[in-house]
N, C-alpha and C positions, 0 to 999 in steps of 0.2 A: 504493500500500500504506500508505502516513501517510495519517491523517486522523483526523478526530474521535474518541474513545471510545464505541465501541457498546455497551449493557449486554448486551443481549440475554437476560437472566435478572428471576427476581424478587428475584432478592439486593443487587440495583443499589445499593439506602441500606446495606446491610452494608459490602460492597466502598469506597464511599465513605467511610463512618464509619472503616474501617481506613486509608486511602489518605491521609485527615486527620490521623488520630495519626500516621502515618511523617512524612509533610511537616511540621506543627508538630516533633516531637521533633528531624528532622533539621535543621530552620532553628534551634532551640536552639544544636544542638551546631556548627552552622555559624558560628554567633556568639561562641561559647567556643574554638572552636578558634585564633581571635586571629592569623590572617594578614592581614597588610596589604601586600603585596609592590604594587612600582612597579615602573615601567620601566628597567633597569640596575639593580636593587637588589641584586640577585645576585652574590658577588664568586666564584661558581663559571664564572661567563662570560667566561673569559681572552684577552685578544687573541691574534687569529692568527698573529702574529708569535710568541708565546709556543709557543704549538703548534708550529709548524712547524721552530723552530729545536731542538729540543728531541729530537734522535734517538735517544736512551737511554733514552726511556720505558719503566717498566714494565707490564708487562700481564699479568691473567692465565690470558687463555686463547691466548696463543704467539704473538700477532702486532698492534704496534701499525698502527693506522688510518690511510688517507692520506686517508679521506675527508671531504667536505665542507670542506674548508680554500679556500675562494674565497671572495672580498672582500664585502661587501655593498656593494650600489652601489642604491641610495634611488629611482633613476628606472628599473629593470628592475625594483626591487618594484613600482613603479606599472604597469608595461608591461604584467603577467600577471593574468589572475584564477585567485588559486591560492584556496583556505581551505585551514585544516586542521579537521577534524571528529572531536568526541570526545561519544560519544552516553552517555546518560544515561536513568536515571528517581531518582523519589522516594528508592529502595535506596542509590543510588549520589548523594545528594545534597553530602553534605559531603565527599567525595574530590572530585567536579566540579570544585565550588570550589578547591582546593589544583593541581589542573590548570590551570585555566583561569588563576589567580594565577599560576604558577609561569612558564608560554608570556608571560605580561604581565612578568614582573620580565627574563626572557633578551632579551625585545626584540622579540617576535612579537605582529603587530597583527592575524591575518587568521586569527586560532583562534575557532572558534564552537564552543558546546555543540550538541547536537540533542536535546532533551526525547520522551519517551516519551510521559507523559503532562501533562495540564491543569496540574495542581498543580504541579510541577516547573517547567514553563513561565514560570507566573506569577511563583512565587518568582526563579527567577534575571532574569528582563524586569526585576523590581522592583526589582533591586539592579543594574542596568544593565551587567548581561552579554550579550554578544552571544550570540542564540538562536535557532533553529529549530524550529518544534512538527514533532513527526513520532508521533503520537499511534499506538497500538497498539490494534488493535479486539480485543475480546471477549477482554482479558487477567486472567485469572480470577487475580487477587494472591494471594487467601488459600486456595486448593488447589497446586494444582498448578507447581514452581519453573521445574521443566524446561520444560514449554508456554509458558511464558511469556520463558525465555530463549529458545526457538527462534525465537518470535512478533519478538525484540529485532533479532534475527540476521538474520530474515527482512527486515524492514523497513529496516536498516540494510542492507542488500545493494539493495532497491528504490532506497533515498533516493539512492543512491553512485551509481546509474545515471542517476538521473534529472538528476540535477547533470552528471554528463559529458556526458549528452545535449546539455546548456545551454551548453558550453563549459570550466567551469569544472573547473582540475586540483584533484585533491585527494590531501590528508595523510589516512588515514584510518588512525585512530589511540584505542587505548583510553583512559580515563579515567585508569587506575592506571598507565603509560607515566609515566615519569620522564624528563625532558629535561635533559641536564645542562649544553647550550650553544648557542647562538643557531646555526643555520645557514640562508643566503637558500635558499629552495627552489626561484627560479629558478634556480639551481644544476645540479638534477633534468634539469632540461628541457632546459638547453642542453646538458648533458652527451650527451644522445638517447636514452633507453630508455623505453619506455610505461610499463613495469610495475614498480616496484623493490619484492622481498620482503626481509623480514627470515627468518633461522632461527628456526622452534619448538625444542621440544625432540624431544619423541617421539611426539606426539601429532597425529593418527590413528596406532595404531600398528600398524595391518594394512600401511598406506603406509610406516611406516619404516621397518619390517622388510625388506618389499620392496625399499624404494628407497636406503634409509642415511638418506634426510633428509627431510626434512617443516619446509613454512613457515607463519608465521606469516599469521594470517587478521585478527591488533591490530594490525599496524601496514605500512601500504603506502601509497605514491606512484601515484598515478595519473594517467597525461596525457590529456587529452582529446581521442583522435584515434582515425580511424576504429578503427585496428588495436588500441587500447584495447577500443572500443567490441566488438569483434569477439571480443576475448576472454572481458568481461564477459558476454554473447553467450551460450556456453558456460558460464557458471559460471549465468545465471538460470537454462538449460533443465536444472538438480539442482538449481535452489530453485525448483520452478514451484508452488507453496503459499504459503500463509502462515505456513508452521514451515518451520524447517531449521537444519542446524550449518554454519555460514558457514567454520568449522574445515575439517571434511571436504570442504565440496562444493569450496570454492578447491583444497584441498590434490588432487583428483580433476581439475578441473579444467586444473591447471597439469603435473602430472607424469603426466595418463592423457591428459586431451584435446586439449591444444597439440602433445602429441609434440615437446619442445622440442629444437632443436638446440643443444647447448652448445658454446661457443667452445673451441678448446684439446683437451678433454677429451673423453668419448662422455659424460661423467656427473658432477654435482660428487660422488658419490661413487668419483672412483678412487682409488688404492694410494696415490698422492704426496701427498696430501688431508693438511692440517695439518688434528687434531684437539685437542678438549680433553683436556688429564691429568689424571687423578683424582687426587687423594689420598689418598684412603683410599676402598679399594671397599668395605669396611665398613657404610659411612655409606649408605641409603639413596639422598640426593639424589646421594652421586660415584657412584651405580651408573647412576642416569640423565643424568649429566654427562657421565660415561667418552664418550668417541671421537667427540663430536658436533663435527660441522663445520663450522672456525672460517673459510674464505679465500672472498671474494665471485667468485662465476662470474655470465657473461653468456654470451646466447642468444638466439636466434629459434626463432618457431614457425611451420613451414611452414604448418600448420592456418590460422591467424590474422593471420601476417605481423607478429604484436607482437611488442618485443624487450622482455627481461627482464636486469634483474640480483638479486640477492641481494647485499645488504649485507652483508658481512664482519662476525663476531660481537663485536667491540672495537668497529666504530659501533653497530650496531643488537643492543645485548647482551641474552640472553635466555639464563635458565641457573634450576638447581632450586639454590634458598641458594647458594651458591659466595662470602658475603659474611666476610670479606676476600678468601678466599685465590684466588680468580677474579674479582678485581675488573677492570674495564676500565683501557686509558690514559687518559688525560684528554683524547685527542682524540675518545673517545667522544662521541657524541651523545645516546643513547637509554638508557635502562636499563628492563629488563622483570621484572623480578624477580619470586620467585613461590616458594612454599613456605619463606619466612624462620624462624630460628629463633623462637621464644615470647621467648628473652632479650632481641629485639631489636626484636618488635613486639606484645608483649602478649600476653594471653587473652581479648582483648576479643571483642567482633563483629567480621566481616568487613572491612567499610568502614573500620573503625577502624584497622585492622593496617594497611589498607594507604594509609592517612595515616601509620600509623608508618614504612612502608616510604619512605616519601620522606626520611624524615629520617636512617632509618641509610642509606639509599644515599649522602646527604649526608655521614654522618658518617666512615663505614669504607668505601666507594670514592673518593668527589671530593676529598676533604679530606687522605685518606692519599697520595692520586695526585697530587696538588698540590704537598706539601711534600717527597716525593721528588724532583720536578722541579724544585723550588728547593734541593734540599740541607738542607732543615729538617727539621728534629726534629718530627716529630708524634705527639701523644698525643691516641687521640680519647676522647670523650664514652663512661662506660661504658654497656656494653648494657642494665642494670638502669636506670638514669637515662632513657633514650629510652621503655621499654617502660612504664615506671611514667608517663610524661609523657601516656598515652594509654590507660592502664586506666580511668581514671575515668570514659572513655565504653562502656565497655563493660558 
């Protein structure tokens, strides 16, 4: 399903001529945007010692993280072929970068971009980012948005396959994903479960209605093993096109086609289920916050014979705004944030907000969660200051 750019139309020099301005304007603002992050540059990447001794954490959706707390050990990184993969085009060019930077300053060596198209490609190869072309055919840029994110979805579902085919585990993980700390990901593997999902929010929401919960399709662990393969199996035969919502068919996939056995529980939606609290049902986003489920369940699928967990919602955080008052602990890993206030990422364009969004995640989650765990006073950076830092590209 990757491969060259097909035109297929007589509009092919249009499409080009647009697909030039986006690639030039966003290599501009790639250059203004002035990150330089190294490896350890990060002082949001606390030793584990730090974490771990630390059982008074605050959190704010009811329950600090015990995960990913294992050592990194330098010859089991060599042992695996893991990547982690955060797919891209021209749209998404200057957030890539603040990605790819960001996995390089925590201490991850084995993070690739995957380029949609040509352009994109060349630009990040020239600036010696690790890349893969996964080129999208007959992606009509200047009509139609939706075909063209199904076309993304579609091929990044091929690419993910064709990689475990090969052996290789993978991170598969979006652009706008915020990491907020180094964790080995042979970690994943010796732990044993093929499959580890993150929680969505509410989305599909025919599925969550039914089910109480619904996962994430931005951000999964995949092992490379039959029973992997046997599940992915299942999730191609609802993307057998070249469109599809990688959203739905996973979330169809996992809770209609595995038939999963959950451990413990018949459901991670039963009664005892620690959920998130709202505070104010008022507020649109605590209306979609309200009672979403925060404690990691694991399971097998008799269908497929793959075992599953669900990361717990303090590692792998995903919530509508919730920024401060549902911030994670600082044992968090991930942050997925999503419908932020304007105070805190601007009125800009898209891309841009959510280059701001890394930086109030930095500033009103990591920063505030840090200094409570040291007993310090913190005072962060106001939201007018972050948002105004990131209008000018917009």
């Amino acid at each position: 399903m990757c491969s060259t750019i097909s035109t297929g139309s007589t509009s092919f020099y249009r499409r080009l001529t647009v697909t030039l301005i986006f690639i030039l304007t966003n290599i501009i603002a790639w250059y203004l945007s002035n990150v330089d992050l190294q490896e350890g540059d990060l002082t949001i990447n606390p030793p584990l010692s730090f974490l771990s001794e630390h059982h008074d954490l605050e959190s704010g959706v009811g329950m600090v993280t015990t995960d990913g707390l294992w050592e990194d050990d330098p010859e089991k990184r060599r042992q695996y072929d893991i990547k982690i993969l955060g797919f891209t085009d021209f749209n998404y060019l200057p957030v890539s970068r603040y990605w790819y930077e960001r996995l390089t300053a925590l201490g991850y060596t084995e993070h690739y971009l995957v380029a949609h198209d040509e352009g994109t490609y060349k630009a990040l190869h020239a600036n010696n980012i690790r890349v893969f072309p996964c080129f999208i055919k007959n992606a009509n840029y200047d009509q139609k948005v939706m075909d063209v994110w199904q076309r993304v979805m579609s091929a990044r579902l091929h690419f993910t396959m064709e990689l475990l085919q090969n052996g290789t585990h993978l991170l598969i993980t979006d652009v706008d994903n915020i990491f907020s700390r180094y964790v080995p990901l042979y970690g994943f593997l010796e732990e044993g479960y093929d499959v580890y999902h993150a929680y969505e929010m509410r989305y599909p929401v025919g599925l969550y209605e039914y089910f109480g919960y619904v996962l994430c399709s931005g951000h999964q662990f995949l092992r490379a093993s039959p029973e992997t393969l046997n599940y992915m199996d299942l999730v191609m035969t609802r993307c057998y096109g070249p469109k599809c919502d990688d959203q739905i068919i996973i979330n169809h996939a996992i809770l209609d086609d595995s038939e999963i056995e959950w451990d413990n529980f018949d459901t991670p939606n039963h009664t005892e289920a620690l959920r998130v609290k709202a505070t104010n049902l008022e507020l649109p986003n605590e209306r979609e916050n309200s009672n979403l489920l925060v404690e990691s369940m694991t399971g097998r699928s008799p269908v497929t014979n793959h075992t599953v967990k669900i990361w717990d919602r303090d590692f792998a955080w995903r919530l509508a705004g919730g920024i401060p008052e549902h911030c994670p602990s600082i044992n968090n890993w991930v942050g997925m944030p999503t419908k932020l206030d304007n105070k805190m990422v601007g009125h800009g364009q898209n891309v841009y907000r959510k280059i701001a969004a890394f930086h109030a995640w930095d500033v009103y989650c990591l920063n505030m969660r840090h200094a409570e765990a040291s007993n310090l006073t913190y005072s962060g950076q106001s939201n007018y200051e972050i948002a105004d830092g990131f209008r000018k590209y917009g």
